[in-house]
C-alpha positions as CSV (number, residue, x, y, z in Angstrom):
1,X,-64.4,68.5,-9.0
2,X,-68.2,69.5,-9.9
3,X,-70.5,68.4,-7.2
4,X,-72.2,66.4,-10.4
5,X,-68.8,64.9,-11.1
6,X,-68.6,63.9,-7.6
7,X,-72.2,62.4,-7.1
8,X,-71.1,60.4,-10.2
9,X,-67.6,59.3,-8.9
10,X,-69.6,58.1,-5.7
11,X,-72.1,56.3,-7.6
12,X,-69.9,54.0,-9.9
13,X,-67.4,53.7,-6.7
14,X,-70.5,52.3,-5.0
15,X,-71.5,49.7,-7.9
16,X,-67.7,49.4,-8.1
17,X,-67.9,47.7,-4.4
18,X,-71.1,46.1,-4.6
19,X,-69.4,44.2,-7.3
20,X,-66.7,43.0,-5.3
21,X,-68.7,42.2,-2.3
22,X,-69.4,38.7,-1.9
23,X,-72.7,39.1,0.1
24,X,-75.2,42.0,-0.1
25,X,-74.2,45.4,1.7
26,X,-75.9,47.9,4.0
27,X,-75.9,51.3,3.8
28,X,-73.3,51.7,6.7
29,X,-71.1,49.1,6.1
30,X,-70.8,50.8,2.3
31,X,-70.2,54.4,3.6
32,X,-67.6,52.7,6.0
33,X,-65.8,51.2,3.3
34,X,-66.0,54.3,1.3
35,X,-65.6,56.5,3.3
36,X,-68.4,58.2,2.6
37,X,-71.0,60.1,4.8
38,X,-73.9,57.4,5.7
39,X,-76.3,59.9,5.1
40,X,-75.1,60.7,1.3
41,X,-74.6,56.7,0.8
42,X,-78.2,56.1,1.3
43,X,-78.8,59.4,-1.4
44,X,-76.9,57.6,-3.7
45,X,-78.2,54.1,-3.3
46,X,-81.7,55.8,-3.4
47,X,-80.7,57.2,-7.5
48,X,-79.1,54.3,-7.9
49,X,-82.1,52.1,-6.7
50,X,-84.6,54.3,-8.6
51,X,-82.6,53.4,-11.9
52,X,-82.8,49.6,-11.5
53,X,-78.4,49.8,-11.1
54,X,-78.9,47.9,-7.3
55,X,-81.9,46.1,-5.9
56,X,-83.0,45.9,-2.1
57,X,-83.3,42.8,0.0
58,X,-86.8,43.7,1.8
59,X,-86.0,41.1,4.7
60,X,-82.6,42.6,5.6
61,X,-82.8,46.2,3.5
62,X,-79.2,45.0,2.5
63,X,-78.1,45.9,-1.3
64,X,-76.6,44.3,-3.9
65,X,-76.4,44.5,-8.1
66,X,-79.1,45.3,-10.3
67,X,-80.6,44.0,-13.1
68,X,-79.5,47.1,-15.5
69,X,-75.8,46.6,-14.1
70,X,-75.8,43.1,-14.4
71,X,-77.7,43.3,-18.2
72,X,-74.7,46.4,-18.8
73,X,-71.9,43.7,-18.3
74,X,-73.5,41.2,-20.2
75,X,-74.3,43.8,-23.2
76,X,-70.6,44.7,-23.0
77,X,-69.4,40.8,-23.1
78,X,-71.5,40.3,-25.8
79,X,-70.9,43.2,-28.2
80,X,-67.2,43.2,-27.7
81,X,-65.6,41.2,-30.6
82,X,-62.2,40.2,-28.7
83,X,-64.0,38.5,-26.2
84,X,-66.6,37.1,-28.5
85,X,-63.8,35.6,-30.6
86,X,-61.8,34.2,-27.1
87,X,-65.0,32.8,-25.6
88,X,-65.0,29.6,-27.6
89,X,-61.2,28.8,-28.2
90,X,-60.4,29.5,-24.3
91,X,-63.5,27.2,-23.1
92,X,-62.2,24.7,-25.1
93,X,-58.0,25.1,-24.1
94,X,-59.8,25.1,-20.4
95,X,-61.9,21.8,-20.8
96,X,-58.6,20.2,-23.1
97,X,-56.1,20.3,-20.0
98,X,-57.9,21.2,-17.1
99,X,-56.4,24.2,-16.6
100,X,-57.3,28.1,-15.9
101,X,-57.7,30.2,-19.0
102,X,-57.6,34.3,-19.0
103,X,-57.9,36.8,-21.3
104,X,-56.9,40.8,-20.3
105,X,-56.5,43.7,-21.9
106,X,-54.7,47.0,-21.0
107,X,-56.9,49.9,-20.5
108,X,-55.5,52.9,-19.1
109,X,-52.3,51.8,-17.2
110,X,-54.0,48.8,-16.4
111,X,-54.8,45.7,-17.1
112,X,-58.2,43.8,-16.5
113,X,-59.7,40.6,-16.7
114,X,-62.4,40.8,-19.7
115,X,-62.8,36.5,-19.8
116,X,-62.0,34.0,-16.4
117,X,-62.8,30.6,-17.2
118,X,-62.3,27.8,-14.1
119,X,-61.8,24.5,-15.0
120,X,-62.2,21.2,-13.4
121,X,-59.1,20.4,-12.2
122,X,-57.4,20.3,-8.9
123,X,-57.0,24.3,-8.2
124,X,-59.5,27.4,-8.3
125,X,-57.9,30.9,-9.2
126,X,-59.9,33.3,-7.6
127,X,-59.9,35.9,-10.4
128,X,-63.3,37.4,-12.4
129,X,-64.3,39.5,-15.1
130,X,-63.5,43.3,-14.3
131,X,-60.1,42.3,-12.1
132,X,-57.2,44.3,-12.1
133,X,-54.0,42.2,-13.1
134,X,-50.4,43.0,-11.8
135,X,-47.9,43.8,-14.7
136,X,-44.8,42.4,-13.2
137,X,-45.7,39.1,-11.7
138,X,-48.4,37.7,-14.2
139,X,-48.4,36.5,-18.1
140,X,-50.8,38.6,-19.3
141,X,-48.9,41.7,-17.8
142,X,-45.6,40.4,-19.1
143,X,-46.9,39.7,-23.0
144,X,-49.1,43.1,-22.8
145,X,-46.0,45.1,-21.3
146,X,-43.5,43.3,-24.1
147,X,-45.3,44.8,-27.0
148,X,-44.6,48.4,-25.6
149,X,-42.0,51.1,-25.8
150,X,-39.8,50.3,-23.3
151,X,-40.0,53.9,-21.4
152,X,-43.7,53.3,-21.7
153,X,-43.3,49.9,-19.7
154,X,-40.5,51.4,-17.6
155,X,-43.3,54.4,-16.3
156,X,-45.7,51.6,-15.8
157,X,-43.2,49.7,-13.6
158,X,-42.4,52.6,-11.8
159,X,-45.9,53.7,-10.7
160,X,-45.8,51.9,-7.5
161,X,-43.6,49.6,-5.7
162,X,-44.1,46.5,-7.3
163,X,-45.2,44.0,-4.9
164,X,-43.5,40.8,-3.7
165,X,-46.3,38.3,-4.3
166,X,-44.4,34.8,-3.8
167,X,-40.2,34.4,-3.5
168,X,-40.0,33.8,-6.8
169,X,-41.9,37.3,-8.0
170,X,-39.6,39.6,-9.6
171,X,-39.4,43.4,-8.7
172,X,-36.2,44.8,-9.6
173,X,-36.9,46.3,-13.0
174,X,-33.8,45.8,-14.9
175,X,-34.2,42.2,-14.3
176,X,-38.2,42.3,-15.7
177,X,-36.9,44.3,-19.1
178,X,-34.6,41.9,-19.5
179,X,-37.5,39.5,-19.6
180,X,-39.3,41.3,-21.6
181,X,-36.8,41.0,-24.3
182,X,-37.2,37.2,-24.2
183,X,-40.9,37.3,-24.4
184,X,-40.8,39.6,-27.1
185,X,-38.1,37.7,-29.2
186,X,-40.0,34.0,-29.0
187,X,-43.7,35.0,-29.0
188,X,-44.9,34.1,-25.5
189,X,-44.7,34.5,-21.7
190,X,-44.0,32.6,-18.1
191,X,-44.4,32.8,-15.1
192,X,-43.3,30.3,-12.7
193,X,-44.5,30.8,-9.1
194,X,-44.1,34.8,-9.4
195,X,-47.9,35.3,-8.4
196,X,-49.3,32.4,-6.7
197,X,-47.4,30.0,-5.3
198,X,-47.1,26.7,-6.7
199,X,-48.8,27.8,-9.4
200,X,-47.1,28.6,-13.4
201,X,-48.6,30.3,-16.3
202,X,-47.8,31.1,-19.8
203,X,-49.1,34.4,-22.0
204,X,-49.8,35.3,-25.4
205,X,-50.8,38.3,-27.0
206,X,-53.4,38.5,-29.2
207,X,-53.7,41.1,-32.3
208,X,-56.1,43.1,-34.1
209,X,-56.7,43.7,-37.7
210,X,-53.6,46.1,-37.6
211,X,-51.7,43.8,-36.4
212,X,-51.2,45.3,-33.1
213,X,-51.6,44.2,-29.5
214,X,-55.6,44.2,-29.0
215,X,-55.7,41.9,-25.8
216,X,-53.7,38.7,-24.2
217,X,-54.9,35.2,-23.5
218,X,-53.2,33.0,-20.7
219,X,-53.4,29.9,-19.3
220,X,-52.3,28.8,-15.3
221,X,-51.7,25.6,-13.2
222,X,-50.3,23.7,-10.2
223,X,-47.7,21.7,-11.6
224,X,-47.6,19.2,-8.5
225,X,-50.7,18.5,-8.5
226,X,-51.1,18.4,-12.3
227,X,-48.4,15.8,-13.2
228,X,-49.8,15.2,-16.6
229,X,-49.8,18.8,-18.1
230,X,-46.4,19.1,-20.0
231,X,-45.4,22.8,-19.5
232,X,-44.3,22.7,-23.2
233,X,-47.7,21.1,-24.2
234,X,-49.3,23.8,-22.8
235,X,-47.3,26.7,-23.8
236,X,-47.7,24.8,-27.4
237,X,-51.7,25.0,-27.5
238,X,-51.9,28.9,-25.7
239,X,-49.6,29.9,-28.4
240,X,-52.1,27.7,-31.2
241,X,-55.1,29.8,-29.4
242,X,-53.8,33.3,-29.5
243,X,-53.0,33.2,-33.2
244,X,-56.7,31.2,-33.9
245,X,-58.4,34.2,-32.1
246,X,-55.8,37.1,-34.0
247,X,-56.9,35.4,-37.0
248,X,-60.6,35.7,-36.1
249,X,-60.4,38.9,-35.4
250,X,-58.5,39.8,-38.9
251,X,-55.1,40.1,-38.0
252,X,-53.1,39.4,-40.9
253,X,-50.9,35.9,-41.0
254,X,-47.8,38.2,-41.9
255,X,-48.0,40.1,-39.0
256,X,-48.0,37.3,-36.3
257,X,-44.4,36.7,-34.4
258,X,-42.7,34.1,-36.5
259,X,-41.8,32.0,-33.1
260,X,-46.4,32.2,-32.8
261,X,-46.6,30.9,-37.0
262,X,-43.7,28.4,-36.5
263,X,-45.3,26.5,-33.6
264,X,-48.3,26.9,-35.2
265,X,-47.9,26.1,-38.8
């Protein structure tokens, strides 16, 4: 690695962290969790600084994100037709039934959070815009890893040990391609208390103009405490939602899953 590929590396891990910090950071605390040298942390944060990417607290020379980072995400949110066209039609499935609405998309051999909408009722997901998802244990990685080859999902699976979130999260492979199968065949995902507990989710994909996989949308809740949203109901109105957005996006009708155009002609 160039030393200019390495100052850059640095520099986006340290916007990287700011971005998950909750509070502002100080120089040491972000070389500590970097594992960086203090001395080139504060270099960075000085270019960084310079360029309006992080702002100083004067009282407590603490940093946090600046206004171009901040304006960067927005510009990207904005400009970036998939979640333009989810923006509306998830607000509205979040307000509808009070529950948690998502939409991901793979990039690279992951898949991230580009929309989290928090409703009003009873729980609060802590997930944001920019999150990784896991593959195994969530909708959106379920739908996303259905439309694959299977030895494409397979090396995905395979990466890492796939951690045991809850009881109920599956991690013996065989078992999730199994599942994939299912999802593929009737147009959506579950999952039932795989990756919080207490909590169940259904998936979607959602489709370009080629027809292909462009995203996923999913919706979560705590069935306990949310008596009065029917599973079915549910799974009924993210299916509606996935195909809405597909269709704004110019997907053609002929190439949506029949299961997604029977529930939803």
């Amino acid at each position: 690695m160039t030393n200019g590929n390495q100052s850059l590396s640095r520099g986006l891990a340290i916007l990287s962290e700011l971005e998950r910090a909750r509070d502002s950071l100080g120089v040491r605390e972000l070389a500590r969790r970097l594992d960086l040298n203090p001395a080139t942390t504060q270099r960075l944060i000085n270019t960084l600084l310079e360029e309006g990417f992080v702002i100083r607290d004067p009282v407590n020379q603490r940093y946090s994100l600046g206004y171009r980072a901040l304006s960067l995400g927005a510009s990207i949110r904005d400009d970036n037709q998939l979640v333009t066209a989810s923006m509306k039609v998830l607000q509205s499935l979040t307000n509808a039934m009070e529950v948690n609405s998502f939409l991901g998309a793979l990039m690279g051999d992951r898949i991230v959070y580009l929309l989290a909408l928090q409703s009003q009722g009873p729980i609060s997901i802590n997930s944001r815009t920019g999150q990784v998802v896991a593959l195994h244990s969530s909708a959106l990685g379920k739908v996303l890893l259905s439309e694959m080859p299977e030895d494409r999902a397979i090396s995905l699976l395979s990466s890492a040990p796939l951690q045991k979130f809850t009881e109920r999260t599956i991690t013996d492979i065989p078992v999730l391609l199994e599942e994939l199968h299912e999802v593929r065949r009737q147009g959506y995902g579950t999952v039932l208390g795989e990756n919080l507990p207490g909590v169940d989710s259904v998936g979607a994909v959602v489709r370009g103009a080629s027809g292909t996989a462009v995203g996923a949308i999913s919706a979560a809740y705590a069935p306990t405490l949310q008596p009065r949203v029917r599973f079915a109901d549910l799974t009924a109105r993210l299916v509606n939602a996935a195909r809405d957005i597909s269709l704004q996006l110019g997907c053609p009708a002929a190439a949506l899953p029949r299961a997604m155009l029977a529930r939803s002609g």
